[in-house]
Phi, psi and omega in degrees: 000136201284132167304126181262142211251143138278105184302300196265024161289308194302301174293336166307296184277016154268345170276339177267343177248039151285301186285130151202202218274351188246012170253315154095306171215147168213149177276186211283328191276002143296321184298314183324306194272337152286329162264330188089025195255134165324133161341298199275340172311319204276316176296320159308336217253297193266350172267000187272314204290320208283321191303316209247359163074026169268012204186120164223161178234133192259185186270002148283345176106012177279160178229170195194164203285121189278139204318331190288322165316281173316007166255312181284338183279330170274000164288299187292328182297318175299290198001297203270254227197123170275159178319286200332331198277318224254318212314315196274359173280329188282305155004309189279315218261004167301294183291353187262310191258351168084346164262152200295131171223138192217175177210113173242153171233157159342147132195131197020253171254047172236178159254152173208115152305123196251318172228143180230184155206085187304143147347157175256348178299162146290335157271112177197159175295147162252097182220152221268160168286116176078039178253121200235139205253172151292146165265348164269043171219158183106325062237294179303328182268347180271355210253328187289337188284295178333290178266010160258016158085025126340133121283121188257338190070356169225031197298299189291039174237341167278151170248310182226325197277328200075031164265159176198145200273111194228132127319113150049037165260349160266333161224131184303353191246358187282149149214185218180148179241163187195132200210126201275187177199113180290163156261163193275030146230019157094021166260147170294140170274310218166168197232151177248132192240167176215125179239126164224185179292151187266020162270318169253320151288083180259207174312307176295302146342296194284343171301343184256335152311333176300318154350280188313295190312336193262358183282326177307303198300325200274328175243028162294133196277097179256000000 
């Protein structure tokens, strides 16, 4: 069955996934150019999002994500998995592979980092909390894709566990392991990653991290 589209459900939430952790606030002919909507679409669009607090504008005219947002992201963060839960997990597998370890989930044809604990090297994958990635690329976009019931063409590459392994495909110097994480009633939350430079996390590394990662993953108390 064909999905039914709202255009201007659509242009709304092309105007709230503008904003992100290295943009923050944009004036209206940044928003314009980022969705690719008109001025006055947009200025119409954002006086509906402001009444319901999804969107504010300051008295300089910069607009920014409004308070309703920051309420649904703790709906959805309780949903999943709380920071307490995933942070010391992230921790573990940080201080064991010496790389940036994260935890992502879905939203449609994305990836999003919901928690992360960069490396302590100063050469490491970097990566910011609510930042959204492809989702076909990657270790983390393949194990999620997989198991939200993708067909992917890349079945045989996960292994017993469904961890699975990615080279310079999100980045040319990165490469990264991923493994998912269920619920005690057997749904996927989300997949847990260990990303490095890939000179220094290669093959032989990320094979000795996989253990961990999947033991970390298997005892998240969910």
């Amino acid at each position: 069955m064909v999905a039914t589209r709202t255009e201007s459900v659509e242009r709304a939430m092309s105007i709230l996934l503008a904003f992100t952790t290295e943009t923050p606030k944009l004036t209206l002919t940044e928003l314009a150019h980022e969705t690719g909507l008109h001025k006055s679409t947009v200025l119409r669009l954002t006086n509906s999002m402001t009444l319901y607090g999804f969107i504010r504008r300051d008295n300089t005219g910069k607009f920014s994500v409004g308070p309703s947002v920051w309420q649904l992201g703790l709906l959805f963060r309780k949903e999943f998995l709380s920071r307490d839960v995933v942070k010391p997990s992230l921790r573990k597998l940080v201080e064991f592979s010496g790389e940036t370890a994260s935890f992502y989930v879905r939203a449609g044809d994305q990836r999003v980092c919901l928690y992360r604990e960069n490396s302590p090297s100063a050469v490491r994958f970097h990566a910011e909390e609510g930042i959204r990635l492809n989702l076909t690329s990657g270790a983390s976009g393949l194990v999620l894709r997989h198991f939200s019931g993708e067909e992917t063409g890349r079945a045989g590459e996960l292994n017993a566990r469904g961890t699975a392994h990615s080279v310079a495909e999100t980045m040319p110097d990165i490469s990264s392991i991923a493994t998912p994480v269920f619920s005690s009633s057997g749904d996927l939350l989300g997949a847990l990653a260990i990303s490095g430079v890939r000179s220094r996390f290669d093959r032989e590394a990320r094979e000795r991290a996989v253990p961990v990662l999947e033991e970390v993953a298997g005892s998240l108390p969910v």
